[in-house]
C-alpha positions as a LaTeX table, in Angstrom:
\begin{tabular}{lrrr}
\hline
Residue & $x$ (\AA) & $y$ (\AA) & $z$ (\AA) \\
\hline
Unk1 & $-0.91$ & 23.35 & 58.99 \\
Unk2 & 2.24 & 23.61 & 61.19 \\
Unk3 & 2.23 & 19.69 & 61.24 \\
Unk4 & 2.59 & 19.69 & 57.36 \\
Unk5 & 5.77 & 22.28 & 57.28 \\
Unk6 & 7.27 & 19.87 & 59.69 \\
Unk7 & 6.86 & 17.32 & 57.79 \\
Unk8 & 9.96 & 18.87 & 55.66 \\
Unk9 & 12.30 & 18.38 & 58.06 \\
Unk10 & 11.89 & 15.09 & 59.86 \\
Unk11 & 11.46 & 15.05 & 63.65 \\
Unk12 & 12.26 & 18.54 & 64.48 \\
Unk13 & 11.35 & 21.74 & 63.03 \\
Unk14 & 14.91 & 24.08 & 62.37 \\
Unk15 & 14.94 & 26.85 & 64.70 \\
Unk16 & 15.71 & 29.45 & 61.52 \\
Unk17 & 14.35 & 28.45 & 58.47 \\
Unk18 & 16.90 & 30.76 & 56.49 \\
Unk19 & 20.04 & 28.99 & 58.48 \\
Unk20 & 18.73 & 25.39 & 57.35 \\
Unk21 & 18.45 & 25.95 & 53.99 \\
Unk22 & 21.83 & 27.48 & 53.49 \\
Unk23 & 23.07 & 23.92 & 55.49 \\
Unk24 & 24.07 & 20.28 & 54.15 \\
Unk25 & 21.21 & 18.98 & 55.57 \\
Unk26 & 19.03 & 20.91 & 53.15 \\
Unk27 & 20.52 & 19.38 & 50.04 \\
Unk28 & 19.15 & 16.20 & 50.51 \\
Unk29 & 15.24 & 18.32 & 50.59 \\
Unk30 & 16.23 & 21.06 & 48.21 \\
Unk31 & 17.54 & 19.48 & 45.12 \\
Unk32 & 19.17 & 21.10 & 42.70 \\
Unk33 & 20.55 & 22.95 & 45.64 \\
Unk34 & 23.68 & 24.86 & 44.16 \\
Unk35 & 22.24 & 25.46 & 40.69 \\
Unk36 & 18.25 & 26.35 & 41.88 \\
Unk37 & 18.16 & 26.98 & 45.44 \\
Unk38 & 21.64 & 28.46 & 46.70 \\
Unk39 & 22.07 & 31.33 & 44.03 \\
Unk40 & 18.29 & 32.74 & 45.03 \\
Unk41 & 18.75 & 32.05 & 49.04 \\
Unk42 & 22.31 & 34.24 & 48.22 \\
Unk43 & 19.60 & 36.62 & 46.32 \\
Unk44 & 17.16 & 37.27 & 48.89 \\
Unk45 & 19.38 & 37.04 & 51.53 \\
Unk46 & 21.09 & 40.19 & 49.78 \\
Unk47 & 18.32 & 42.22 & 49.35 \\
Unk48 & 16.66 & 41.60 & 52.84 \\
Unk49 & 20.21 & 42.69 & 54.61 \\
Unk50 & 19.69 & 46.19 & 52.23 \\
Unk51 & 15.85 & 46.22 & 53.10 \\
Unk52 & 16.47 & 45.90 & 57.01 \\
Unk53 & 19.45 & 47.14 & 57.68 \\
Unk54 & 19.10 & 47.61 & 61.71 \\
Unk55 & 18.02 & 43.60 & 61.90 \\
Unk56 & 21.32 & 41.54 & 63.59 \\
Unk57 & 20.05 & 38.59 & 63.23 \\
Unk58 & 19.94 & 39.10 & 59.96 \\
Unk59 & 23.10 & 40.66 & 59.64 \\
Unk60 & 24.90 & 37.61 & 61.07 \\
Unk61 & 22.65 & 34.94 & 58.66 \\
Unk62 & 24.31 & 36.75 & 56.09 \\
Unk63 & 27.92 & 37.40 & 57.18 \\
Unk64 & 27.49 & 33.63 & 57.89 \\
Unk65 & 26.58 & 32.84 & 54.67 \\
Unk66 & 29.11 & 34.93 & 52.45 \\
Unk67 & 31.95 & 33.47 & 54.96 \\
Unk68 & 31.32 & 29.89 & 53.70 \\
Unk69 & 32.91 & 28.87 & 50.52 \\
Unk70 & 30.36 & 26.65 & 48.82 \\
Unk71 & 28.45 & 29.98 & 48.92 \\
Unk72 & 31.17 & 32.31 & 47.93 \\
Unk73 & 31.42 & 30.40 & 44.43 \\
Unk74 & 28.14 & 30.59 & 43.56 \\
Unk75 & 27.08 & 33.15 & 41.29 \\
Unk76 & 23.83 & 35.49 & 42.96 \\
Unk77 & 20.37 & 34.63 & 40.89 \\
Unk78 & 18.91 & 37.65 & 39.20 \\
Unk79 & 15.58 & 37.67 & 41.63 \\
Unk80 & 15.92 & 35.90 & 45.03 \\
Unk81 & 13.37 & 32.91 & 45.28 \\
Unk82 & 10.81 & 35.49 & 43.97 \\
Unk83 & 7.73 & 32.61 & 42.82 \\
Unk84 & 9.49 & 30.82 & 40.88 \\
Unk85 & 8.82 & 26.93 & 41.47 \\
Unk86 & 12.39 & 24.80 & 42.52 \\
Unk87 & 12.63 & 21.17 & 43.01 \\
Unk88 & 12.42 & 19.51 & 46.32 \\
Unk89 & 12.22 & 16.13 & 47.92 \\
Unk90 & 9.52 & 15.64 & 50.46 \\
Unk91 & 10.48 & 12.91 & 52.95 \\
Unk92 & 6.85 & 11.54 & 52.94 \\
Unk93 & 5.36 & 12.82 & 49.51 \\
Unk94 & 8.37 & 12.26 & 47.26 \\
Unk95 & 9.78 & 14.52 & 44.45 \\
Unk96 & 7.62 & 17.70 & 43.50 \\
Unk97 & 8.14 & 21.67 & 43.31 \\
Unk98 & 8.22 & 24.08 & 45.75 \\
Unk99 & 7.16 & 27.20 & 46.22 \\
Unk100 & 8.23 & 29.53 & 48.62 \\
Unk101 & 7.03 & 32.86 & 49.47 \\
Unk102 & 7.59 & 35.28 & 52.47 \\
Unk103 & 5.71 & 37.80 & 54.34 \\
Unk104 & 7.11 & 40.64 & 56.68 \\
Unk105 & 5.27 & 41.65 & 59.95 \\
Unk106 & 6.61 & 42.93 & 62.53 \\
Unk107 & 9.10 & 41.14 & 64.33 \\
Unk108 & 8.12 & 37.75 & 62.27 \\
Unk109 & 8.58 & 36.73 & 59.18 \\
Unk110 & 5.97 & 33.92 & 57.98 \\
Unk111 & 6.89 & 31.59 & 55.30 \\
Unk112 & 4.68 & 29.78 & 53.23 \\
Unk113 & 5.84 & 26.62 & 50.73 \\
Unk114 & 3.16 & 25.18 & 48.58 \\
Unk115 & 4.18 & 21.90 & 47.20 \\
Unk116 & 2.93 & 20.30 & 44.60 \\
Unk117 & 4.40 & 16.30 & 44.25 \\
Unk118 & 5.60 & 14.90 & 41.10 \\
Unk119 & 3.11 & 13.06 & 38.77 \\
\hline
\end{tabular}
C-alpha cells in the first residue's frame, strides 16, 4: 500500500507529509491549493498545535507555516481537512478527489488518502 502513497510524490516519498503540503511542490498535486487545501492545512495545523501542546516538531511545522506569507493571507477554513473531498492531481492516475484523514498513536501519526480519479 506504501507503493501507492508514493506514487503521489514521484521518486521519493517527503520526509513530513505536513511540511510538503504546505510547499510549492504540492501545488502542482493539490489543486486548488490556496482556495481548498491551504486554508484547512492552516486549520488542522491550528488545532493539532492546541491538542499537543508539548510536541516540537509540531510546534516548529507551525511557526514555519504562519512565518510564510502565502500562508499569512489566507483566511483559516472553518474545520481543518475534516472528510471533506479536495481536488488533486495524481501523477499516474490523473485528476480525481482526495481524501485525507489522520489517526493519532503514539509517537506516529498515520495518514490515509483515498482517491478516487476523475470520470
Amino acid at each position: 500500500m506504501e507503493s501507492r502513497f508514493a506514487e503521489l510524490f514521484g521518486s521519493r516519498i517527503p520526509a513530513n507529509w505536513w511540511e510538503w503540503t504546505l510547499s510549492e511542490e504540492a501545488r502542482g498535486v493539490l489543486l486548488e491549493w490556496d482556495t481548498r487545501w491551504a486554508p484547512a492545512l492552516l486549520t488542522e495545523l491550528t488545532l493539532l498545535r492546541h491538542r499537543y501542546p508539548d510536541d516540537s516538531g509540531l510546534r516548529d511545522l507551525y511557526d514555519q507555516a504562519i512565518a510564510d506569507p502565502r500562508l499569512r493571507e489566507l483566511a483559516l477554513s472553518g474545520s481543518g481537512l475534516g472528510d471533506e473531498g479536495r481536488p488533486l492531481r495524481h501523477p499516474r492516475r490523473g485528476e480525481g478527489t482526495a481524501h485525507v484523514m489522520a489517526a493519532r498513536t503514539p509517537g506516529d501519526v498515520i495518514l490515509t488518502v483515498l482517491f478516487q480519479p476523475a470520470a
